[in-house]
TIMI-2910 file (N, C-alpha, C, CB; in pm, 1 decimal, decimal comma, always signed):
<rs>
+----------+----------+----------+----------+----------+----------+----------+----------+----------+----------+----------+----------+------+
!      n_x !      n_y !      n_z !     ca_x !     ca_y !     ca_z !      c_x !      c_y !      c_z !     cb_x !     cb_y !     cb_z ! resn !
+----------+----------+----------+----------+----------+----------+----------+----------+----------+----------+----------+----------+------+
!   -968,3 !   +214,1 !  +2010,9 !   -909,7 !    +81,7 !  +1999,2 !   -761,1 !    +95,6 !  +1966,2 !   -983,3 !     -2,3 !  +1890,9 !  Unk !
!   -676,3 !    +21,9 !  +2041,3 !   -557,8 !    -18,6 !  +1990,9 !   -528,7 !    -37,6 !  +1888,8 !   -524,8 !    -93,3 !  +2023,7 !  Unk !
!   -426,3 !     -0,8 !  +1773,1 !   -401,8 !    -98,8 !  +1707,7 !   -247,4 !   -148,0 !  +1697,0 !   -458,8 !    -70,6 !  +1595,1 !  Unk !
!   -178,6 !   -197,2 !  +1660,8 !    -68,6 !   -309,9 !  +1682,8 !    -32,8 !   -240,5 !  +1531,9 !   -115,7 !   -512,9 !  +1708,8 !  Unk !
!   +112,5 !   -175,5 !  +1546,3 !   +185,3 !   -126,3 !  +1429,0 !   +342,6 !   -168,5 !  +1455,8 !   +162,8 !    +43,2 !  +1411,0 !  Unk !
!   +391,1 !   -193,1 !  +1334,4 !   +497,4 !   -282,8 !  +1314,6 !   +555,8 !   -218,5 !  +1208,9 !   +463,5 !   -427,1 !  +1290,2 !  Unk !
!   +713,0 !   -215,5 !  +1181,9 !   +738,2 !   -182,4 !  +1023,2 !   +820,6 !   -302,8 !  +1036,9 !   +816,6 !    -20,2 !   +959,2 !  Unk !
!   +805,0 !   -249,1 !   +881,0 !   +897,8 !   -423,5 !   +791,9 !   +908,2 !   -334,2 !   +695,9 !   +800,9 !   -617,2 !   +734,5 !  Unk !
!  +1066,3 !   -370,2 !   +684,3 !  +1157,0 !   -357,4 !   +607,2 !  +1121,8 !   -456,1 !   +459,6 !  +1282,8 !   -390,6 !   +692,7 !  Unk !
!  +1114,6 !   -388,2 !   +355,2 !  +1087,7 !   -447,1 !   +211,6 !  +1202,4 !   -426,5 !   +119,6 !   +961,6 !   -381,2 !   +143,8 !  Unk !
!  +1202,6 !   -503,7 !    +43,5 !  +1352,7 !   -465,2 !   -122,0 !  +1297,8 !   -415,3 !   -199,8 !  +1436,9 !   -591,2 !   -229,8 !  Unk !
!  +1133,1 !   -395,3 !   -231,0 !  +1090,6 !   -327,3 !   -301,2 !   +918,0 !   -266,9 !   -292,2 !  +1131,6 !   -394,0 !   -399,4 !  Unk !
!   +893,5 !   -118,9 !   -309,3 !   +758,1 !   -120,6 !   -297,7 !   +688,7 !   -169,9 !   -415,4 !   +714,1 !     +2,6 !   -265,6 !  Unk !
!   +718,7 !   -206,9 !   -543,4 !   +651,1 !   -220,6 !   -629,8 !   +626,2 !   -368,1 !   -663,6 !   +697,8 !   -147,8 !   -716,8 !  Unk !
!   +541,8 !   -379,5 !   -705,5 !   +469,0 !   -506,5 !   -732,2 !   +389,1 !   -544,3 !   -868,9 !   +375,5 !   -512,5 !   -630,4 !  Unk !
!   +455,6 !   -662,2 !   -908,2 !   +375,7 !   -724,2 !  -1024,6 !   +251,9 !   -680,2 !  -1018,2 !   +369,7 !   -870,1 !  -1029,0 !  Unk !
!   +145,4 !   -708,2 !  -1112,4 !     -8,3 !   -680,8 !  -1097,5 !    -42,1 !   -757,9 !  -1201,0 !    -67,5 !   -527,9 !  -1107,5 !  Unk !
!   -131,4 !   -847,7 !  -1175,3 !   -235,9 !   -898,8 !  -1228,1 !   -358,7 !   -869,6 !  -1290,7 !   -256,4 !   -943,3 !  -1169,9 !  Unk !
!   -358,2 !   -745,7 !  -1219,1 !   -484,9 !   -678,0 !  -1166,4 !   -492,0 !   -593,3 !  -1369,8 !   -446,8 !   -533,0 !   -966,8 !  Unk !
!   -650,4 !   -589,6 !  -1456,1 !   -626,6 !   -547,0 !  -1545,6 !   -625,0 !   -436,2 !  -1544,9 !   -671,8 !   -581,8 !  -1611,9 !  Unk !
!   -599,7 !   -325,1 !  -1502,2 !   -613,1 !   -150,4 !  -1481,7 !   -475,1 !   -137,3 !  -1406,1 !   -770,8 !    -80,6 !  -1369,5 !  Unk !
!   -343,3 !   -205,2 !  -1408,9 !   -236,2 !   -186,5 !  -1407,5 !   -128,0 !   -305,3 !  -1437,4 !   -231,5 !   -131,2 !  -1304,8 !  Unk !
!     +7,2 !   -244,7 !  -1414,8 !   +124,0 !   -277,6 !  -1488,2 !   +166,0 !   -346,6 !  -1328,8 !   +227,7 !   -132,6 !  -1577,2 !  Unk !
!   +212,4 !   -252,7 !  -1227,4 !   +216,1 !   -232,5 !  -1078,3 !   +128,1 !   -209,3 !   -977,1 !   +274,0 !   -154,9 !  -1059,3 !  Unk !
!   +127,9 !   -248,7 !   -867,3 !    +69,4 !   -227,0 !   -740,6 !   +179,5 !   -163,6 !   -665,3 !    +13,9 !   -355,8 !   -673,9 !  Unk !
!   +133,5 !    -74,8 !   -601,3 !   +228,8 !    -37,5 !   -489,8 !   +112,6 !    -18,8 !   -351,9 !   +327,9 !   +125,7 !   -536,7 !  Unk !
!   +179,3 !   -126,6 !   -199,2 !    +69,2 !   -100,3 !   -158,8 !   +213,5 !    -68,2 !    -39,4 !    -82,2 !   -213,3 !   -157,6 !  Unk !
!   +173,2 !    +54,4 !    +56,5 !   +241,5 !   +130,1 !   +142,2 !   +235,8 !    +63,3 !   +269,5 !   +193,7 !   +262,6 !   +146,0 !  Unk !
!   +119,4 !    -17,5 !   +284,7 !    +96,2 !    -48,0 !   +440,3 !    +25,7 !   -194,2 !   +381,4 !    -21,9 !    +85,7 !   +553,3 !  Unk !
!    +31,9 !   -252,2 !   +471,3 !    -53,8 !   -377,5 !   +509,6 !   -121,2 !   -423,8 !   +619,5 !     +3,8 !   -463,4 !   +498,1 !  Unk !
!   -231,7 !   -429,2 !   +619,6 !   -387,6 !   -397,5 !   +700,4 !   -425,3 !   -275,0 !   +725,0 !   -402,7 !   -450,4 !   +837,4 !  Unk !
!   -521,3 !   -237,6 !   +805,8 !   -553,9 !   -103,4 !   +819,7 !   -662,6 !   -133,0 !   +923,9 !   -597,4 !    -22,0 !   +680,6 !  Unk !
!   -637,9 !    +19,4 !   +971,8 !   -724,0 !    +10,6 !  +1093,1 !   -858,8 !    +63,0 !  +1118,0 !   -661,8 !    +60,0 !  +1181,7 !  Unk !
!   -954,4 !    +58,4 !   +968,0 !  -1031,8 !    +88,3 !   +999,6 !  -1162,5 !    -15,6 !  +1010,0 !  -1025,9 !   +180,8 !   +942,3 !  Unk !
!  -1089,6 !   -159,4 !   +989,5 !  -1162,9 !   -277,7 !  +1041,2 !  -1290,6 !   -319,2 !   +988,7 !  -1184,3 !   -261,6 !  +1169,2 !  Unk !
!  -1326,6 !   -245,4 !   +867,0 !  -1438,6 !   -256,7 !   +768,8 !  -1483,6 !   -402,4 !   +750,2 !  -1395,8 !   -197,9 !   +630,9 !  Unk !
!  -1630,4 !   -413,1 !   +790,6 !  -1711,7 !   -528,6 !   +806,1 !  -1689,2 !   -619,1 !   +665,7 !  -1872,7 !   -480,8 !   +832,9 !  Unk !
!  -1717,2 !   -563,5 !   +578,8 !  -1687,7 !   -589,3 !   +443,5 !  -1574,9 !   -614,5 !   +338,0 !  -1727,7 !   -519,5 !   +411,0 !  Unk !
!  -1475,9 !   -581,9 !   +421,8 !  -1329,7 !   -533,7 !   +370,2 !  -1285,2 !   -655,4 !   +225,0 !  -1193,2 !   -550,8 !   +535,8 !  Unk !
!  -1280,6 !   -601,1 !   +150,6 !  -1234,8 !   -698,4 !    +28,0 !  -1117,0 !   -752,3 !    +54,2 !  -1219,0 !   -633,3 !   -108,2 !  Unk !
!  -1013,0 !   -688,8 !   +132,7 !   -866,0 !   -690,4 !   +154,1 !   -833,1 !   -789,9 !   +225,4 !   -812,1 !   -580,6 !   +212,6 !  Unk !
!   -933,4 !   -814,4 !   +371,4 !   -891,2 !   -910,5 !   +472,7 !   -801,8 !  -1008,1 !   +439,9 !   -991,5 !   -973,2 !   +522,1 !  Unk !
!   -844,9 !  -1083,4 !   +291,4 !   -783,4 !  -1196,6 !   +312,4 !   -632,6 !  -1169,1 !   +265,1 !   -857,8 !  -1311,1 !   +240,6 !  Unk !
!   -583,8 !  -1043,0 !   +288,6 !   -442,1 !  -1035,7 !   +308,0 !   -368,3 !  -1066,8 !   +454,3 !   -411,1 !   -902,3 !   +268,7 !  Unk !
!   -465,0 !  -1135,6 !   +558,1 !   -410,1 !  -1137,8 !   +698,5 !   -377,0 !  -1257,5 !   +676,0 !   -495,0 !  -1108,7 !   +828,4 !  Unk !
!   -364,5 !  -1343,3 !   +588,1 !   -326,9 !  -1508,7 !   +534,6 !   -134,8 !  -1444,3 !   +542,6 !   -421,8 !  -1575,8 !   +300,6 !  Unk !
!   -125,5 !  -1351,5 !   +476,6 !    +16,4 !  -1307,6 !   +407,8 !    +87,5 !  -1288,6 !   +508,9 !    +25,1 !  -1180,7 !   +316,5 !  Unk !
!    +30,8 !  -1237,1 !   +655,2 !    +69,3 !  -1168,2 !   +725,8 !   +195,0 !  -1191,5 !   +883,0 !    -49,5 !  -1133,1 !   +736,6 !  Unk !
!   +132,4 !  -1360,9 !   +893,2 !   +145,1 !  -1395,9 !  +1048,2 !    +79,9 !  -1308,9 !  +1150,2 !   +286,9 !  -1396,4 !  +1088,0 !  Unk !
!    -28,2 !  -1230,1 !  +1136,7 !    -47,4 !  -1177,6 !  +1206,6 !   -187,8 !  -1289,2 !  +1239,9 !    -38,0 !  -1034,0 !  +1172,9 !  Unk !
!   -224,1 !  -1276,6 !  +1418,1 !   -342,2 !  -1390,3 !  +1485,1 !   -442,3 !  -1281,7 !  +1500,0 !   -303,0 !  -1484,7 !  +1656,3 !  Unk !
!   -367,2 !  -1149,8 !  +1489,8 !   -563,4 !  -1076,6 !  +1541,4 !   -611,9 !  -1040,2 !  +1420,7 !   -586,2 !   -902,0 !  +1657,0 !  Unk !
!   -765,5 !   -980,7 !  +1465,4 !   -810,9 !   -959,8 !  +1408,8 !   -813,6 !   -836,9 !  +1264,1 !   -858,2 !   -977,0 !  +1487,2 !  Unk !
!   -880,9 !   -861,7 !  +1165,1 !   -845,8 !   -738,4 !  +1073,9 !   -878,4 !   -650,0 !  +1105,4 !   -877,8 !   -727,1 !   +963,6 !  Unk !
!   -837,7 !   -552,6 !  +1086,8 !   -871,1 !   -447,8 !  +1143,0 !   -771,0 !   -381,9 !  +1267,6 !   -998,7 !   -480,9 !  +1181,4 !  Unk !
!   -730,0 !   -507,0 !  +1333,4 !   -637,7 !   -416,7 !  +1447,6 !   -531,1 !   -391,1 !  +1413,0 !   -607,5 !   -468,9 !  +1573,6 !  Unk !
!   -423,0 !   -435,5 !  +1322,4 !   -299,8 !   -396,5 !  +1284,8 !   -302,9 !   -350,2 !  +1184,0 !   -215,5 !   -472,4 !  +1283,9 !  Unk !
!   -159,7 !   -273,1 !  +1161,8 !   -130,8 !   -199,6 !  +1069,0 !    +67,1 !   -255,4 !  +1073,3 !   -193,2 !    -19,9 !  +1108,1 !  Unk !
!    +87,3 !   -271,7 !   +884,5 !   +257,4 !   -310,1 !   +884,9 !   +279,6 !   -225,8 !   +828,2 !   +329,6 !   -433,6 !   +827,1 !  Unk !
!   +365,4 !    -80,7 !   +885,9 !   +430,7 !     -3,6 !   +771,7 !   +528,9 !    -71,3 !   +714,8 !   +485,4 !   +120,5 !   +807,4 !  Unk !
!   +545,2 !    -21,0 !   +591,5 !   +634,7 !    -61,6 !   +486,6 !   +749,9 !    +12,2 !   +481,6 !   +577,1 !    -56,8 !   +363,9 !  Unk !
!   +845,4 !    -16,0 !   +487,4 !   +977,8 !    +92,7 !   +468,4 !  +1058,2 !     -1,5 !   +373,3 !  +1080,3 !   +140,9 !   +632,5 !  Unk !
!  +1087,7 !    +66,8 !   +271,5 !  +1209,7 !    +44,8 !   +174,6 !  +1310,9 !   +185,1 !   +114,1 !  +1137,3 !    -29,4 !    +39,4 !  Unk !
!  +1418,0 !   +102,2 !    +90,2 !  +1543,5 !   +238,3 !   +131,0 !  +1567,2 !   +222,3 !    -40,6 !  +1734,2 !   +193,0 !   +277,5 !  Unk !
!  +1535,9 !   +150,3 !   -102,4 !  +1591,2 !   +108,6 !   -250,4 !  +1466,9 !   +208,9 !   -348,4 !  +1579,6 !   -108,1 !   -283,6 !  Unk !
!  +1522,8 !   +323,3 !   -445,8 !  +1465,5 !   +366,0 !   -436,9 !  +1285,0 !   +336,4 !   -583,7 !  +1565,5 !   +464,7 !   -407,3 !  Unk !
!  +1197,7 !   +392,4 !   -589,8 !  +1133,2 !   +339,8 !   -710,0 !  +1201,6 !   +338,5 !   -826,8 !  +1024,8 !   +402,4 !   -736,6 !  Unk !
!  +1155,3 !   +247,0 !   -909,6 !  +1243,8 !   +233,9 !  -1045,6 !  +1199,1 !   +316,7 !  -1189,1 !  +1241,7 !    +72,4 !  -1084,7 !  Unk !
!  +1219,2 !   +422,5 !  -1206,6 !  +1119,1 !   +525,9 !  -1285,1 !  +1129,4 !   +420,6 !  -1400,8 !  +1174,6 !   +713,7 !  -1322,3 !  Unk !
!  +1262,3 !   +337,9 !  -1433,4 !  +1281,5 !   +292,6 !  -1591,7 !  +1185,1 !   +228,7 !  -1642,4 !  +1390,1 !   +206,8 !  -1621,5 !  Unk !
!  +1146,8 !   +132,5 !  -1509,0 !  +1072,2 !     -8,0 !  -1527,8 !   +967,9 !    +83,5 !  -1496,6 !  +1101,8 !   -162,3 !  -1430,1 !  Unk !
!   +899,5 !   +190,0 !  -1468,0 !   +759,2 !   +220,3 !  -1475,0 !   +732,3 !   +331,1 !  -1612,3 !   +713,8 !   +288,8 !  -1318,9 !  Unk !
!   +787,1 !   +342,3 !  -1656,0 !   +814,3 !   +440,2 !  -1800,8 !   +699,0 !   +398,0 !  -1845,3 !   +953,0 !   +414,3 !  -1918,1 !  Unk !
!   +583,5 !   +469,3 !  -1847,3 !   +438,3 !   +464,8 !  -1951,7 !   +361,8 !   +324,7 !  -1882,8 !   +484,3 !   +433,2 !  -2164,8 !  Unk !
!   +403,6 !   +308,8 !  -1784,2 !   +315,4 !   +187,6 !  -1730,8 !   +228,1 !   +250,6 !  -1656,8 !   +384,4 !    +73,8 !  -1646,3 !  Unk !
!   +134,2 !   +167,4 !  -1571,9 !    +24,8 !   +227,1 !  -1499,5 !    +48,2 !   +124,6 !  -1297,8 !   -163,4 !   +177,9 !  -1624,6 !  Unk !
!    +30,4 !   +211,1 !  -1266,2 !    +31,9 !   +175,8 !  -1138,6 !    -88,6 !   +231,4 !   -983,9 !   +171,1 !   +216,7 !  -1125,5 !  Unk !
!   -119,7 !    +98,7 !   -961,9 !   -224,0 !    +82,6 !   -877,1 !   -146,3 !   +125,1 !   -731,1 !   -290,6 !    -76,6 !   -889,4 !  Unk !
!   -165,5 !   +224,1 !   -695,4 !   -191,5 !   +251,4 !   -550,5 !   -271,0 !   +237,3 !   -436,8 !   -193,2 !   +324,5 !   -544,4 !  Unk !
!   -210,7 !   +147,1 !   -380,5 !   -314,7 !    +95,1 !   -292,4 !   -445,6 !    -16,7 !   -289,4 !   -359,5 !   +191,2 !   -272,0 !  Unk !
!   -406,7 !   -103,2 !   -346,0 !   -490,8 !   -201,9 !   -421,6 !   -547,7 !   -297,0 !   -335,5 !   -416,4 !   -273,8 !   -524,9 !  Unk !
!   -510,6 !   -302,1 !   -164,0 !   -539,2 !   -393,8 !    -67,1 !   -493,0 !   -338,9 !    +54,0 !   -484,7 !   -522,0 !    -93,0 !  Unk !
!   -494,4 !   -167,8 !    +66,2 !   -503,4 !    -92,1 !   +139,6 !   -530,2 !     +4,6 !   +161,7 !   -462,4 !    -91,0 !   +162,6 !  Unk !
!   -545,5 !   +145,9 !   +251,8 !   -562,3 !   +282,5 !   +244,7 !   -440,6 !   +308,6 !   +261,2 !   -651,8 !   +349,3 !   +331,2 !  Unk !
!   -397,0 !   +382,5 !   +164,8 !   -262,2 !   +445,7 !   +179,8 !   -290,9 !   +585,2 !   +245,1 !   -181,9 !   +460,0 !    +32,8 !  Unk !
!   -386,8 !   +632,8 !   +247,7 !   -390,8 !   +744,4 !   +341,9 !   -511,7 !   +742,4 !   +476,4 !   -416,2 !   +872,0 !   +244,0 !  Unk !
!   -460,2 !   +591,4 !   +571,0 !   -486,2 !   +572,4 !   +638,2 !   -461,1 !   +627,7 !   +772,5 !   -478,0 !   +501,5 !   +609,5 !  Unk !
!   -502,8 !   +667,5 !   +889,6 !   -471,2 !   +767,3 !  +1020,3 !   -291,1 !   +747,2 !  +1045,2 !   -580,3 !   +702,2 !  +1189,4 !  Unk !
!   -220,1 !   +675,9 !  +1001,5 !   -113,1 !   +632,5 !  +1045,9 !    -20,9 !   +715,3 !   +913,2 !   -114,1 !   +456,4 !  +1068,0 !  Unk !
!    -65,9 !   +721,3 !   +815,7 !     +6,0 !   +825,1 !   +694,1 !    +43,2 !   +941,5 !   +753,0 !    -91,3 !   +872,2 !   +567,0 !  Unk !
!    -14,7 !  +1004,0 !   +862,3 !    +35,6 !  +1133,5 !   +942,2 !   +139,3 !  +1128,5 !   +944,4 !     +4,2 !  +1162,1 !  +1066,1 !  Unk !
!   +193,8 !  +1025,6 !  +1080,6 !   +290,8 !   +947,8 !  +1156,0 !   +418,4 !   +975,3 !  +1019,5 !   +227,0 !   +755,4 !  +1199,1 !  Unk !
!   +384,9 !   +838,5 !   +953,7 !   +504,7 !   +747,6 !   +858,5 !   +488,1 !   +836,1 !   +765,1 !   +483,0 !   +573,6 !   +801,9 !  Unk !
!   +419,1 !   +881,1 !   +651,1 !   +417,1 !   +963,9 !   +552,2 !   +496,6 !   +886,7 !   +434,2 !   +474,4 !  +1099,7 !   +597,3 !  Unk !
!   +468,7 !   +750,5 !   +441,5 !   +505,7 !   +646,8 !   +338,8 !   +426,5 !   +703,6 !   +218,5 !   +462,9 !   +484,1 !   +381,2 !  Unk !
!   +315,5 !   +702,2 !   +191,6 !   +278,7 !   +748,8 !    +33,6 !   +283,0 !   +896,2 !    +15,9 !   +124,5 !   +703,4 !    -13,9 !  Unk !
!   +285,0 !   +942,8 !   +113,7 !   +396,8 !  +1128,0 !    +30,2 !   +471,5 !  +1096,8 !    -14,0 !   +482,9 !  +1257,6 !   +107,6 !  Unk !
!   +627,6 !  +1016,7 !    +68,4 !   +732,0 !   +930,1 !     +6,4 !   +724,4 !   +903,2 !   -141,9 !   +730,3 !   +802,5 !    +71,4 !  Unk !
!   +629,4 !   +798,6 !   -191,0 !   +593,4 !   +751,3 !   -280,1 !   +528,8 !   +845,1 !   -362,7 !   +536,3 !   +657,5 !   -248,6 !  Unk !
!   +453,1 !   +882,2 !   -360,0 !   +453,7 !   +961,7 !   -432,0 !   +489,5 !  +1095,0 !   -523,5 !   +421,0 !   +949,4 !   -407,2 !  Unk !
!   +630,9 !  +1136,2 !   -407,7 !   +726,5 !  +1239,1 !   -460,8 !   +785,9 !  +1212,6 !   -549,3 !   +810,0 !  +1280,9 !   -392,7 !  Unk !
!   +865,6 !  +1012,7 !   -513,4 !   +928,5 !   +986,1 !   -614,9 !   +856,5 !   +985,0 !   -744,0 !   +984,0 !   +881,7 !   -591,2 !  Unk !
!   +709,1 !   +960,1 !   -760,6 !   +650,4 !   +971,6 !   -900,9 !   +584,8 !  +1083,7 !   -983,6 !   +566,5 !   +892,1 !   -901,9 !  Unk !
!   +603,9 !  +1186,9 !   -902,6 !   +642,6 !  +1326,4 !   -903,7 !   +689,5 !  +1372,1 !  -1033,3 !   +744,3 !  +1352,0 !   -806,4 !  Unk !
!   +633,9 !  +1394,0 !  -1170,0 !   +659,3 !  +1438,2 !  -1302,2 !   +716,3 !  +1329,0 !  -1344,6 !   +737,9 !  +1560,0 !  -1323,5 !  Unk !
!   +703,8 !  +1207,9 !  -1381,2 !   +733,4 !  +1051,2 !  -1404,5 !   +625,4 !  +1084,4 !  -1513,4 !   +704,7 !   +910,7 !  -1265,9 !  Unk !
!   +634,0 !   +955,6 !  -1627,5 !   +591,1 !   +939,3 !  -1713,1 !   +492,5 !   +784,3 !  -1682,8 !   +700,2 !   +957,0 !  -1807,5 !  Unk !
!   +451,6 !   +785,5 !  -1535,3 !   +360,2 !   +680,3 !  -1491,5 !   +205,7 !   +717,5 !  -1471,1 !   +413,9 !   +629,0 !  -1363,2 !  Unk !
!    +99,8 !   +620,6 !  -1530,7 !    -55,3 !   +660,7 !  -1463,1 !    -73,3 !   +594,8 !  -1336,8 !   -189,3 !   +612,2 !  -1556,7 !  Unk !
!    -96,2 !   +676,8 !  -1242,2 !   -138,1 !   +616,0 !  -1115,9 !   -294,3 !   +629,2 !  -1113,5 !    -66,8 !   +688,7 !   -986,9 !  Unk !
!   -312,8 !   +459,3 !  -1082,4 !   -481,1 !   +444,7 !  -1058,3 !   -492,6 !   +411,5 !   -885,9 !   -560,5 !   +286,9 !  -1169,4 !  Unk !
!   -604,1 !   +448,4 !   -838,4 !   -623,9 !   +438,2 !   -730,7 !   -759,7 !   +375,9 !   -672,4 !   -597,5 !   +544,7 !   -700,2 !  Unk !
!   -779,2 !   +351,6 !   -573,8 !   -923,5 !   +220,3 !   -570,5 !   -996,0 !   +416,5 !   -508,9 !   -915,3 !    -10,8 !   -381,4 !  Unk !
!  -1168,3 !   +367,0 !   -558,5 !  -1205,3 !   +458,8 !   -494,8 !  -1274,3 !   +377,7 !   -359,5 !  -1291,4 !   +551,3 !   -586,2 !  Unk !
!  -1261,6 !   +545,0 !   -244,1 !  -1341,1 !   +468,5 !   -133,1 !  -1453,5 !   +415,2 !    -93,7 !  -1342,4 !   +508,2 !    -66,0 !  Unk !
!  -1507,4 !   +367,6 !    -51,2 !  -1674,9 !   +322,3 !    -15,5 !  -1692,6 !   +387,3 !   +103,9 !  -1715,5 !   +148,5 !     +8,4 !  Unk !
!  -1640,3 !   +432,0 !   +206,8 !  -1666,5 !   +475,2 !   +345,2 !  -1731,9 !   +636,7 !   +292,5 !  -1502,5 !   +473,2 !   +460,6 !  Unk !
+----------+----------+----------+----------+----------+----------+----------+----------+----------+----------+----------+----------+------+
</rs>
């Protein structure tokens, strides 16, 4: 299957969180292509403008600004919280190597969703 990949340009990967098991979200991509019947995430295709279906696209994320170690100093940060960051397309883009170099001996906990597949 096709899928429909796009980048978009962002000002920042990091993200408020709500979520109680972090401070931040950082999510690398938006949708994914592995189109999971079940997908908790879908209803991120509301966010998207995108008309197809979940599962067929994928938005890499590119931001040039770099993470903010200050503002994550002893905080905790969710990777990937409404995506696979090491989805078939991480080959390609290598957005969360990126990301993750920068947090690379940082004084941040990175939590991560576990998989179901």
């Amino acid at each position: 299957m096709n899928i429909i990949e796009k980048e978009i340009e962002v000002k920042d990967y990091l993200t408020k969180s709500n979520l109680p098991a972090s401070d931040y979200v950082i999510n690398p991509y938006v949708g994914c292509p592995h189109g999971c019947k079940y997908c908790y995430a879908s209803f991120m295709k509301r966010f998207t403008g995108h008309k197809e279906e979940w599962g067929t696209f994928i938005d890499v994320k590119r931001c040039t600004k770099p993470i903010s170690k200050k503002k994550l100093k002893g905080k905790a940060v969710f990777l990937a919280s409404v995506t696979d960051c090491y989805n078939s397309f991480e080959e390609k883009y290598c957005i969360t190597q990126s990301i993750l170099k920068q947090l690379l001996n940082e004084d941040v906990q990175l939590v991560f969703q576990q998989s179901h597949r």
